[in-house]
C-alpha positions in Angstrom: -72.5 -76.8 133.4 -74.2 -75.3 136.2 -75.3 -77.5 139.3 -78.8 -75.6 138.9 -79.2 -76.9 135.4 -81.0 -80.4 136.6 -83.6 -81.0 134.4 -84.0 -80.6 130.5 -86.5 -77.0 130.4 -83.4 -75.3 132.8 -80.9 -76.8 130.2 -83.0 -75.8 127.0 -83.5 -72.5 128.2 -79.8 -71.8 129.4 -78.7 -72.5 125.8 -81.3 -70.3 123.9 -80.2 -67.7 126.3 -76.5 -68.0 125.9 -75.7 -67.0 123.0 -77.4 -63.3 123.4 -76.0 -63.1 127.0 -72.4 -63.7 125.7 -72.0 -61.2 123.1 -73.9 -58.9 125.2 -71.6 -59.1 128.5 -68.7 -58.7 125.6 -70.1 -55.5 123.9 -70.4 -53.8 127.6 -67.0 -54.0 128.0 -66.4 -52.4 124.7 -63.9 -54.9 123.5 -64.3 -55.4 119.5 -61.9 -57.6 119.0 -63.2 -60.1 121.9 -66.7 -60.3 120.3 -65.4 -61.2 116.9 -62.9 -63.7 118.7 -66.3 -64.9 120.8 -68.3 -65.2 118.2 -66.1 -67.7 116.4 -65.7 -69.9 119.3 -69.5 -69.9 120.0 -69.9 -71.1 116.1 -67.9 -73.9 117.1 -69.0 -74.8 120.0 -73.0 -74.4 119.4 -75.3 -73.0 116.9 -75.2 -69.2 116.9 -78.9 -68.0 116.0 -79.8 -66.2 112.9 -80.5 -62.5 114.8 -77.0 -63.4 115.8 -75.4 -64.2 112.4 -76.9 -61.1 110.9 -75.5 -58.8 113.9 -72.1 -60.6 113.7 -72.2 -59.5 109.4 -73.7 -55.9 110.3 -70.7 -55.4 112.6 -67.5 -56.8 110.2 -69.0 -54.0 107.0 -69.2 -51.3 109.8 -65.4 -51.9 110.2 -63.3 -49.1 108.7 -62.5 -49.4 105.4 -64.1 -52.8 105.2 -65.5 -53.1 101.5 -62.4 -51.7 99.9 -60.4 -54.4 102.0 -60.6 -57.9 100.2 -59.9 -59.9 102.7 -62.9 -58.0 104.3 -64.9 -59.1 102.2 -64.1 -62.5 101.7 -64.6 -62.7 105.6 -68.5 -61.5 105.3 -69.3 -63.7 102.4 -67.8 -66.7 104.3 -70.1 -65.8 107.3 -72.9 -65.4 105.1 -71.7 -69.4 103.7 -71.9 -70.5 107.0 -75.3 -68.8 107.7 -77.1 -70.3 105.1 -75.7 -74.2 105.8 -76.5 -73.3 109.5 -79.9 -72.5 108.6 -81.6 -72.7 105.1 -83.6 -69.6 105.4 -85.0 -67.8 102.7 -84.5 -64.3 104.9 -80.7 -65.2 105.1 -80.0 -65.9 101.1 -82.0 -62.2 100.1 -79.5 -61.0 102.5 -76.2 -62.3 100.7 -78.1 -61.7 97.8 -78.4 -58.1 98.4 -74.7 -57.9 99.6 -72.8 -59.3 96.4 -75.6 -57.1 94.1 -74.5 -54.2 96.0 -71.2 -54.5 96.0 -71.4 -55.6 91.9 -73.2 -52.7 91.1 -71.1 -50.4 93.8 -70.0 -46.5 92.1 -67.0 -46.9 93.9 -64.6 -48.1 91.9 -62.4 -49.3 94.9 -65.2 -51.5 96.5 -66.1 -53.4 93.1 -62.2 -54.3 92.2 -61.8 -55.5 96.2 -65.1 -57.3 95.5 -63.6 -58.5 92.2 -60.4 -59.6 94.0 -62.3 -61.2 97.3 -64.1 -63.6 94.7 -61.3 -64.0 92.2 -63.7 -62.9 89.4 -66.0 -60.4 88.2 -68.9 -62.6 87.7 -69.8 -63.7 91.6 -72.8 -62.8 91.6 -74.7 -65.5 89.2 -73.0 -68.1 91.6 -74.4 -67.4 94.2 -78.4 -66.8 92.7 -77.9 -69.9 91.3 -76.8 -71.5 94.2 -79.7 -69.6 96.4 -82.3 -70.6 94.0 -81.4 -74.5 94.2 -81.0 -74.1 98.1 -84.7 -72.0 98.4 -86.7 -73.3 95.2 -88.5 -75.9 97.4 -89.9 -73.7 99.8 -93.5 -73.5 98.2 -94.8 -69.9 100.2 -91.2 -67.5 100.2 -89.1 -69.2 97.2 -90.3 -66.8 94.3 -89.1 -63.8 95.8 -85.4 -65.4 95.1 -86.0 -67.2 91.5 -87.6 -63.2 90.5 -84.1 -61.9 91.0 -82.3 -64.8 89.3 -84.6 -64.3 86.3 -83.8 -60.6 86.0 -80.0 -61.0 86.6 -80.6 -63.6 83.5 -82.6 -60.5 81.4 -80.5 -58.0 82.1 -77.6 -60.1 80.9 -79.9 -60.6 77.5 -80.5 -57.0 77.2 -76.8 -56.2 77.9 -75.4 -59.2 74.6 -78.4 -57.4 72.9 -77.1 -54.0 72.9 -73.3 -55.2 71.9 -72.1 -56.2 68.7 -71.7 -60.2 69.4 -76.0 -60.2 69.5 -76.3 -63.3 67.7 -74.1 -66.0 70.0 -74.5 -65.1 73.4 -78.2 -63.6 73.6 -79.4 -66.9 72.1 -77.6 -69.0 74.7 -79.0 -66.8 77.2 -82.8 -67.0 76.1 -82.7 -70.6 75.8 -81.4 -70.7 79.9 -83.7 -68.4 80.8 -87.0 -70.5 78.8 -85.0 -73.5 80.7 -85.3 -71.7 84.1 -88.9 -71.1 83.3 -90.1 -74.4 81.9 -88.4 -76.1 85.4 -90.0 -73.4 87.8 -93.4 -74.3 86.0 -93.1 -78.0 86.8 -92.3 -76.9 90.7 -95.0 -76.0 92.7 -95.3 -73.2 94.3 -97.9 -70.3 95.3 -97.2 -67.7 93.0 -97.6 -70.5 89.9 -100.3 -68.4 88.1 -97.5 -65.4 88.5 -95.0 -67.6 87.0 -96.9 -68.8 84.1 -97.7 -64.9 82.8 -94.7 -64.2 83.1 -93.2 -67.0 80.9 -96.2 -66.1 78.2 -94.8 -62.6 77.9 -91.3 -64.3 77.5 -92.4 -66.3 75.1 -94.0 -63.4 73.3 -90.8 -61.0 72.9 -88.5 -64.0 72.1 -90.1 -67.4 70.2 -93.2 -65.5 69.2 -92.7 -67.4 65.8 -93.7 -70.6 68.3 -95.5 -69.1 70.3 -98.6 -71.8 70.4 -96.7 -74.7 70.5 -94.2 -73.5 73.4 -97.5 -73.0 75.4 -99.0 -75.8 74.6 -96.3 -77.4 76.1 -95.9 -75.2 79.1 -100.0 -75.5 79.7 -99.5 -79.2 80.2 -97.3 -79.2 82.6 -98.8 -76.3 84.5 -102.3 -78.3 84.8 -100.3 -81.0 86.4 -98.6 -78.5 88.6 -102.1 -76.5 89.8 -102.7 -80.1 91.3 -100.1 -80.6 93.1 -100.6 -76.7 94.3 -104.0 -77.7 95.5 -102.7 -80.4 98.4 -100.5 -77.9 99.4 -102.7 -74.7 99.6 -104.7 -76.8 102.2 -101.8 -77.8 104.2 -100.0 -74.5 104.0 -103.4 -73.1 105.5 -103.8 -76.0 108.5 -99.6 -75.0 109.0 -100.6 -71.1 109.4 -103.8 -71.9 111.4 -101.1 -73.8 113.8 -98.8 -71.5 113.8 -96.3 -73.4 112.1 -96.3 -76.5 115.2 -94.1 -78.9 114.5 -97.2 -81.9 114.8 -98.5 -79.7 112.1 -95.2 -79.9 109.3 -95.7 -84.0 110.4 -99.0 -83.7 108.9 -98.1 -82.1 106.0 -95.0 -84.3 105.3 -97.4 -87.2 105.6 -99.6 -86.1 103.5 -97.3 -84.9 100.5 -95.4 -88.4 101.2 -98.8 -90.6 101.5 -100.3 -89.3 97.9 -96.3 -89.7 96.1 -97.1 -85.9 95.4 -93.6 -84.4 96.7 -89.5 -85.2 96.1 -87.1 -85.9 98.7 -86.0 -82.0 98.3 -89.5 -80.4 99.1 -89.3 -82.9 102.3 -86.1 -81.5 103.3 -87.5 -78.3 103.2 -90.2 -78.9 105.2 -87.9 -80.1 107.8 -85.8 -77.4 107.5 -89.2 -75.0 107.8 -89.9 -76.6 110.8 -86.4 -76.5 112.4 -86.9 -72.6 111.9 -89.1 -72.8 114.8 -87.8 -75.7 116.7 -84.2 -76.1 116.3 -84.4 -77.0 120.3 -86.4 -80.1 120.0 -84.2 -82.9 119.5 -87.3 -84.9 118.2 -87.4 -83.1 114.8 -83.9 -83.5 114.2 -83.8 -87.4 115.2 -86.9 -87.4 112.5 -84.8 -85.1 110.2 -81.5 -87.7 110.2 -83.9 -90.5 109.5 -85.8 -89.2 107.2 -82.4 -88.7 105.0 -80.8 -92.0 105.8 -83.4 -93.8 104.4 -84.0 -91.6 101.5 -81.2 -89.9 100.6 -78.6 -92.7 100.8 -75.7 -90.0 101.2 -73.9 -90.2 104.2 -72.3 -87.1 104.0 -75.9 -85.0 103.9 -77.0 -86.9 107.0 -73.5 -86.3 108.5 -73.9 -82.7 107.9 -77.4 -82.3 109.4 -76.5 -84.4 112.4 -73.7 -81.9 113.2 -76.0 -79.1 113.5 -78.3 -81.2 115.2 -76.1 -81.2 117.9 -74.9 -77.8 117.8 -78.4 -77.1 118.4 -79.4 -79.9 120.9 -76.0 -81.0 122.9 -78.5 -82.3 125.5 -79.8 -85.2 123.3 -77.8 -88.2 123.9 -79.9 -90.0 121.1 -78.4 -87.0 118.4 -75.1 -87.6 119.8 -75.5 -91.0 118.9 -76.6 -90.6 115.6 -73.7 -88.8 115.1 -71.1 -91.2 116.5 -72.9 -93.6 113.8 -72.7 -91.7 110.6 -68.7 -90.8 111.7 -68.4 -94.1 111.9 -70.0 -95.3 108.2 -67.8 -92.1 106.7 -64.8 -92.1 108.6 -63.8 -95.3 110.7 -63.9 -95.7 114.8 -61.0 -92.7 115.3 -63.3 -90.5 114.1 -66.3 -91.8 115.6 -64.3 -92.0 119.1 -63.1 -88.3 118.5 -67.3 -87.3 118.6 -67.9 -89.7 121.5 -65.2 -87.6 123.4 -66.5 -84.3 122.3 -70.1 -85.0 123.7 -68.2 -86.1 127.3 -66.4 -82.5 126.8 -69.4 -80.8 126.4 -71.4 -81.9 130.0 -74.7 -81.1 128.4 -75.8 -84.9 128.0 -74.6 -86.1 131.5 -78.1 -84.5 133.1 -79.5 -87.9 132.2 -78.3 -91.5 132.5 -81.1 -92.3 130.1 -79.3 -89.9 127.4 -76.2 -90.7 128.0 -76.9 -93.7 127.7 -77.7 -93.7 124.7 -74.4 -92.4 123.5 -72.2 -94.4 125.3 -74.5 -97.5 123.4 -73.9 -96.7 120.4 -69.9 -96.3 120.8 -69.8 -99.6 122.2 -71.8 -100.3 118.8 -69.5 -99.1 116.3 -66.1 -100.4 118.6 -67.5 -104.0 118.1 -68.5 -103.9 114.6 -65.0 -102.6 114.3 -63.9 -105.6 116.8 -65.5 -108.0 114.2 -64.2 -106.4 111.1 -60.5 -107.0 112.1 -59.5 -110.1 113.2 -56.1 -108.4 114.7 -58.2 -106.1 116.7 -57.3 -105.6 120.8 -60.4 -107.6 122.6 -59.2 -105.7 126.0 -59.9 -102.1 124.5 -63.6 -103.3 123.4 -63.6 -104.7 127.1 -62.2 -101.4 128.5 -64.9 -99.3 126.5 -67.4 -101.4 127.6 -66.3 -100.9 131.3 -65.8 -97.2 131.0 -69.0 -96.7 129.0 -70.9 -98.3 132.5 -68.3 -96.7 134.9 -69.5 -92.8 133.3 -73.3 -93.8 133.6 -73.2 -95.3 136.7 -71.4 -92.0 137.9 -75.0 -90.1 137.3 -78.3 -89.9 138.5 -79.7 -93.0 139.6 -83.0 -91.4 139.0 -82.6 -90.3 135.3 -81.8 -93.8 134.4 -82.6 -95.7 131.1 -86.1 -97.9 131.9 -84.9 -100.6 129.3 -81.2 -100.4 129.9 -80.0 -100.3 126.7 -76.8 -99.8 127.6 -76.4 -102.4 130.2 -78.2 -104.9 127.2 -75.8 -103.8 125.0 -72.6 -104.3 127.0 -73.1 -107.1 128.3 -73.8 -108.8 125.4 -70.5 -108.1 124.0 -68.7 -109.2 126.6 -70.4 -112.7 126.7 -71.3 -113.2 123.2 -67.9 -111.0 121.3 -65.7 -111.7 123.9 -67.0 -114.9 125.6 -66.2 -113.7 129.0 -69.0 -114.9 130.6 -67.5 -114.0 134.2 -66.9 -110.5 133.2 -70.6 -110.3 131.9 -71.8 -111.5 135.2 -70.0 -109.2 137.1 -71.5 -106.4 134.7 -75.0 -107.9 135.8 -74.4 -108.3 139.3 -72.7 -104.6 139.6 -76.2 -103.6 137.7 -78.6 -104.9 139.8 -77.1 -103.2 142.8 -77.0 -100.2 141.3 -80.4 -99.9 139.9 -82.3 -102.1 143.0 -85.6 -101.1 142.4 -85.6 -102.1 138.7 -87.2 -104.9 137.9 -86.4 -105.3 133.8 -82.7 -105.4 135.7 -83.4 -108.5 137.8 -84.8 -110.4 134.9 -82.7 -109.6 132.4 -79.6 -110.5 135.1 -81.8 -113.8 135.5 -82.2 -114.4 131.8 -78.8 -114.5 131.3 -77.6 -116.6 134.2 -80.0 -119.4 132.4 -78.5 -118.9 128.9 -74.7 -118.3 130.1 -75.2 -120.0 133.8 -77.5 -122.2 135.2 -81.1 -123.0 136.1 -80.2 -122.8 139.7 -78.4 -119.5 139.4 -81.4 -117.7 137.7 -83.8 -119.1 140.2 -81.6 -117.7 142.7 -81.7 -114.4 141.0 -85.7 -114.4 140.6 -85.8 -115.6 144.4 -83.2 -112.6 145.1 -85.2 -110.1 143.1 -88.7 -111.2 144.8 -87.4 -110.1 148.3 -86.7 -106.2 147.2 -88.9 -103.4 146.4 -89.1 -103.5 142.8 -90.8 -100.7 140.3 -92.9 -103.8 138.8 -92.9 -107.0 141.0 -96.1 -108.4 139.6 -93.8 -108.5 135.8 -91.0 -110.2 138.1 -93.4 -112.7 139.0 -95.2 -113.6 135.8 -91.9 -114.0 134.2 -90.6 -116.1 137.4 -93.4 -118.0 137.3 -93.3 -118.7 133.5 -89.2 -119.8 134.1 -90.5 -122.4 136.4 -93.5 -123.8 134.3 -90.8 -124.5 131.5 -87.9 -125.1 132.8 -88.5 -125.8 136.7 -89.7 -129.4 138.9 -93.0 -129.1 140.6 -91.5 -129.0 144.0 -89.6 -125.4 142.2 -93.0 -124.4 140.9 -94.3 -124.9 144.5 -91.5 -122.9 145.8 -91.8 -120.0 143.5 -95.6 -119.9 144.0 -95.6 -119.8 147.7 -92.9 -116.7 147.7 -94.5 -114.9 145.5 -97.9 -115.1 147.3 -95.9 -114.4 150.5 -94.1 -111.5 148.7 -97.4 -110.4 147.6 -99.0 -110.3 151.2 -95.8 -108.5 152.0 -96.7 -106.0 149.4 -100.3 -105.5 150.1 -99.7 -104.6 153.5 -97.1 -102.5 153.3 -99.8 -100.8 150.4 -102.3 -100.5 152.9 -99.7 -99.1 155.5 -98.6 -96.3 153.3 -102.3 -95.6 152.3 -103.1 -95.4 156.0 -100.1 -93.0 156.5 -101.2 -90.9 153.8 -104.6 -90.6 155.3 -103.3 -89.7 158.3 -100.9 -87.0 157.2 -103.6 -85.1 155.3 -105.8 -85.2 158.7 -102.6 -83.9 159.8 -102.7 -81.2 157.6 -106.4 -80.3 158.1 -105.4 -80.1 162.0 -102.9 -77.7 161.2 -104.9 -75.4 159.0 -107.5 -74.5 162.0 -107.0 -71.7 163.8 -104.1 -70.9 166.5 -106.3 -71.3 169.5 -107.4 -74.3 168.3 -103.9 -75.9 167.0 -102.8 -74.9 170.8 -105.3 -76.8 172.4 -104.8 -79.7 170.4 -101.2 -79.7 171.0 -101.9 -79.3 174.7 -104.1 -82.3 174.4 -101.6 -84.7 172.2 -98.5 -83.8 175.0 -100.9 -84.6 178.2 -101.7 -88.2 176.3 -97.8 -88.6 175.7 -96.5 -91.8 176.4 -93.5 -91.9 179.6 -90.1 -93.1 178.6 -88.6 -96.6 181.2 -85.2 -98.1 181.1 -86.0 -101.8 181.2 -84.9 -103.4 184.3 -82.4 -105.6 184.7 -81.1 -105.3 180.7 -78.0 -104.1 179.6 -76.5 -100.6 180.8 -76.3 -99.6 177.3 -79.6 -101.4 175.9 -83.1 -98.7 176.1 -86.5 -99.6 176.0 -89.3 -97.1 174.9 -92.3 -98.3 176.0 -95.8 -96.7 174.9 -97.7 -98.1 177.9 -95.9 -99.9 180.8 -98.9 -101.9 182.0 -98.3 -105.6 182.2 -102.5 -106.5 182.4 -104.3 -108.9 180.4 -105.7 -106.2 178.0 -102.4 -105.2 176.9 -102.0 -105.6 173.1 -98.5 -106.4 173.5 -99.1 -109.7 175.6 -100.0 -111.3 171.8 -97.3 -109.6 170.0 -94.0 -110.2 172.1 -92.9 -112.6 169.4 -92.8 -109.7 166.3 -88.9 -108.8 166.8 -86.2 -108.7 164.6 -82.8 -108.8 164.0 -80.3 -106.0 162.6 -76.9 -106.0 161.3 -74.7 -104.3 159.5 -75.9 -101.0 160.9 -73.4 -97.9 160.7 -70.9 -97.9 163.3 -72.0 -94.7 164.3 -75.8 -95.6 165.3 -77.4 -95.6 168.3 -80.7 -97.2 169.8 -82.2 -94.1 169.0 -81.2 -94.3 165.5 -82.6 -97.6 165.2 -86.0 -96.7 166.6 -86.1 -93.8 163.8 -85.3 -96.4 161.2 -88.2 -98.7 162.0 -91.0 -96.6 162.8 -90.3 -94.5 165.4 -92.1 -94.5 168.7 -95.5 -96.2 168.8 -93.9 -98.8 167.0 -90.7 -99.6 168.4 -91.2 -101.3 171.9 -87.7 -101.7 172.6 -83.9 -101.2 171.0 -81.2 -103.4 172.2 -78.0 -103.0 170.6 -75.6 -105.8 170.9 -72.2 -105.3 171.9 -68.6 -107.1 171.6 -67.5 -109.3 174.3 -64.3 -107.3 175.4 -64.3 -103.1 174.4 -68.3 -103.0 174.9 -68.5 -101.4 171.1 -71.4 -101.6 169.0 -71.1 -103.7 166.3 -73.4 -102.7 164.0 -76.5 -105.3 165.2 -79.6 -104.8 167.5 -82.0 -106.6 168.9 -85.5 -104.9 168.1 -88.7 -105.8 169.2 -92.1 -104.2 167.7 -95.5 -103.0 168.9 -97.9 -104.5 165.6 -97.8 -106.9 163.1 -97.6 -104.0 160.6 -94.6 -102.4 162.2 -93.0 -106.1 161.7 -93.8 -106.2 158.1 -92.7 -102.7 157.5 -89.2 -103.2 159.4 -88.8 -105.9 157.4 -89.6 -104.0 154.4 -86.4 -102.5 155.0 -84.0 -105.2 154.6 -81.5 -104.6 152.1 -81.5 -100.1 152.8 -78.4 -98.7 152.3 -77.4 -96.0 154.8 -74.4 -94.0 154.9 -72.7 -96.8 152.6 -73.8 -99.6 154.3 -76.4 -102.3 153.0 -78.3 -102.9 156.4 -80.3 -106.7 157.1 -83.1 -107.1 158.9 -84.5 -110.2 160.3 -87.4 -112.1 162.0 -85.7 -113.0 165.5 -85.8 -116.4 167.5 -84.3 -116.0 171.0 -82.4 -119.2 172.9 -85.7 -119.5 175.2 -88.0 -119.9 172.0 -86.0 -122.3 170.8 -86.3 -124.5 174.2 -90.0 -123.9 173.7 -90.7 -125.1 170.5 -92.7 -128.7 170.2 -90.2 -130.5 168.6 -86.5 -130.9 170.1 -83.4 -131.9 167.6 -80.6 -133.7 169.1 -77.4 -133.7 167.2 -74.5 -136.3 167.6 -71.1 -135.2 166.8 -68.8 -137.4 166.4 -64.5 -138.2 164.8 -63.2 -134.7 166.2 -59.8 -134.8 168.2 -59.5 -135.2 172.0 -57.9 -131.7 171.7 -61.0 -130.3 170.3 
């Protein structure tokens, strides 16, 4: 997939668009035979539209000679067969209606016997009304137009047994389908019912008029049922057309029909299937769709089916995929199930989103450990390896797109400690998590959680304790549930401990708050500066450089060390007389930084005082640490803030700093004894 194609509107839109551009770019080359060839790989790869199905059939009967060539034929009626499972559109069936009637009642001879051969019989044609009518009947506004033409087809067959010789045998079993087709289409609602019943009184009239009360007796009873029924729907089909046909709309009317137990699982499905018409693209409605059929149907192989297209439509949707991987799973074992997981990695749509692919990767680790604890013979390392793999292609994403409640990471780390009782391998998982995803804080905890059930006490505390220091997405949740640890599980000097970092953590946390809020309010004055006129911006700029602070070396320090000072006076007012102590200490920088670098890092100038960058003892390199002291308490916290940054690779550590000569200040003096070593030593 293209790089450009970064969130899901780009990605919906490139696949509506696709299948147009494609066919289009192949008829400007004029290559016939490339469109048919691309066509048939675009139906396998994703669903071809219905404009597209019906230019795709237009184009194979404008071939030469194509409805006296059988094999032709049998070509367009299997694309029409594939149209109307793609899509169970009334439109579509009146079109392979109108195909196999014209080519039944053709006046070329030729075109009826290739017809006859492509079918393999002369009767084709009340196949496929009957199938049409059972795939359309549901549909309550655009089914009739179908069951009018099956009801003919069934006359004219009467009229034709009437006019033969064998009148007596074959008419009769054709009149008592067609009152059969009636009586059922009565008991359906739909909004031509009144239609319907007229029409079965004049059938009833021409051929049981010798009943004729008591067969409408019977048919009025059931029709007074039916007008019911028609009356809930009337009002939603007029709050769907008012709507437009939304999609919160069809929910409505689902509701509704399912609330009042005044529909069947068939006039569901066509709802559905109504509402698909118009958004095929939202994986929402198909996720609702697959659902809906599990739990009602109770075939796999119908929910298998619409799960297939659902992806065809929506490759994008990680939770569709998953479904998928699922029902393979319940119909055909974990090959087959494995097979779909690698065909979503082969189609690149879902990786836009850790949170989606994650998803799918969940739910083949689902199935391979259900098939893990089926078979008793079954290889633990391959459920370890899918495991591994299913984090090593998530972890490969966007950070940014991840999964909030890490289903994934739930899900393989579970198996691995309670399938495989690995709990090592599970707390590798967790720690290779947590680094991964450092600002999420249902990572920390659940990382904790674990180390108390699989661990110990000590080693979640020293996760929570861990996990208080960094810059989480929700650090007041980390603290309840820290806090809530200790008070069940924790002494009171641990409660004491927890309590004072988190109200240190918290100080740490308002400040920095009230730092950013400050820098926010200073950029938008910023801003306003920069909108006044040029004169104006010129003279302010003028002003700002004659108020800019000199640049010293600091005497006396290291040839390599530089200070940048912001005022060099040394009086009483200075403010940095009561702030000399607020320096820190950084390592693990990258090799490549300089003190100028460094300053950057932590605030720039006005809040660096001065970078010292320490060096090794013999080759006067860097290596990687510096001595930095700040302006402001605030520039303090906010270095601090930084601990843990990764730049360029590296995981950098900053530090409050205590120099040699503080150290022989402090009150209190420690004198240590050492004692037993070796005269050597």
């Amino acid at each position: 997939m293209s790089q450009e194609l970064v969130d899901l509107e780009a990605l919906q839109s490139f696949l509506e668009e696709l299948p147009e551009k494609w066919i289009s770019l192949l008829r400007a080359v004029d290559d016939t035979e490339s469109v048919r060839v691309a066509r048939e790989h675009m139906h396998r790869s994703i669903a071809v539209p219905e404009d597209i199905w019906a230019e795709w059939i237009r184009d194979e009967l404008e071939r030469s000679d194509a409805l006296h060539d059988p094999a032709a034929i049998k070509h367009v009626a299997d694309l029409y067969a594939l149209a109307t499972k793609e899509y169970a559109l009334v439109s579509t069936w009146q079109s392979y209606i109108a195909f196999v009637s014209g080519l039944s009642t053709s006046p070329d001879d030729k075109t009826r016997m290739a017809a006859a051969e492509a079918f393999d019989s002369t009767d084709y044609v009340l196949p496929i009304l009957q199938s049409a009518v059972y795939a359309t009947e549901a549909h309550y506004k655009d089914s009739q137009a179908i069951w009018i033409q099956y009801k003919e087809y069934i006359e004219y067959a009467i009229n034709a047994a009437a006019s033969s010789d064998d009148v007596d045998a074959e008419a009769t079993g054709l009149v008592d389908l067609l009152q059969a087709i009636f009586v059922e289409r009565l008991g359906r609602p739909h909004a031509e019912l009144e239609a319907t019943f007229a029409l079965y009184s004049q059938f009833i009239t021409q051929h049981r008029n010798d009943a004729y009360e008591q067969h409408m007796v019977d048919a009025n009873r059931i029709v007074s049922q039916t007008r019911q029924l028609c009356a809930i729907r009337d009002a939603c089909e007029d709050d769907l057309a008012k709507s437009a046909g939304s999609w919160d709309a069809t929910m409505a009317y689902i509701d509704r029909l399912t609330r009042e137990k005044a529909t069947d699982t068939k006039e569901v499905c066509m709802l559905y299937e109504r509402g698909l018409a118009l958004s095929r693209y939202n994986p929402a409605v198909w996720d609702e769709y697959i659902s809906f059929l599990a739990g009602s149907v109770g075939e796999t192989q119908v929910s298998l089916a619409v799960a297939n297209r659902a992806v065809r439509n929506c490759p994008w949707s990680g939770r569709l995929w998953a479904q998928l991987v699922y029902l393979t799973f319940v119909e055909d074992g974990l090959q087959a199930a494995s097979e779909i997981y690698a065909r979503a990695i082969s189609t690149h749509a879902v990786e836009y989103s850790m949170a989606e692919f994650s998803q799918l990767a969940a739910a083949h680790i689902a199935v391979a450990r259900i098939h893990h604890q089926s078979d008793p013979l079954a290889d633990t390392n391959a459920l370890l390896q899918t495991c591994m793999d299913g984090l090593d292609a998530v972890y490969a994403l966007d950070i940014s797109t991840a999964d909030s409640a890490l289903k994934l990471e739930r899900c393989c780390t579970a198996v691995v400690a309670d399938i495989l009782l690995d709990a090592t391998a599970a707390r590798k998982m967790w720690t290779r998590i947590c680094k991964a995803r450092r600002v999420c804080t249902e990572a920390w905890i659940l990382s904790a959680e674990f180390e108390q059930v699989h661990g110990s006490e000590a080693n979640a505390r020293s996760v929570y304790r861990h996990a208080s220091q960094r810059r989480l997405d929700d650090p007041e949740r980390l603290f309840d549930v820290w806090t809530a640890f200790e008070h069940s599980c924790g002494s009171l000097s641990d409660i004491h401990s927890a309590s004072h970092t988190i109200n240190v953590q918290r100080h740490l946390i308002r400040r920095r708050v009230e730092r950013e809020g400050r820098a926010a309010l200073s950029s938008a004055v910023d801003d306003s500066v920069k909108a006044e006129s040029g004169h104006k911006r010129q003279r302010v700029s003028d002003h700002d450089h004659a108020l800019e602070p000199e640049t010293h070396t600091v005497p006396n320090a290291d040839p390599k060390s530089t200070s940048k000072h912001g005022n060099t006076s040394r009086s009483g007012s200075d403010d940095r007389q009561g702030v000399r102590g607020n320096v820190v200490f950084a390592s693990n920088l990258p090799p490549s930084f300089g003190s100028q670098d460094v300053e950057n890092l932590l605030g720039g100038h006005g809040s660096v005082i001065q970078v010292e960058m320490l060096e090794t003892k013999h080759d006067e390199n860097t290596r990687g640490q510096a001595r930095v002291e700040l302006a402001t308490i605030d520039a303090l916290i906010a270095a601090l803030d930084k601990n843990g940054l990764k730049i360029n690779g590296h995981f950098i550590s900053i530090h409050t700093f205590r120099s040699n000569r503080q150290s022989r200040d402090a009150s209190k003096t420690v004198t240590i004894e050492v004692r037993g070593f070796s005269p050597e030593t």
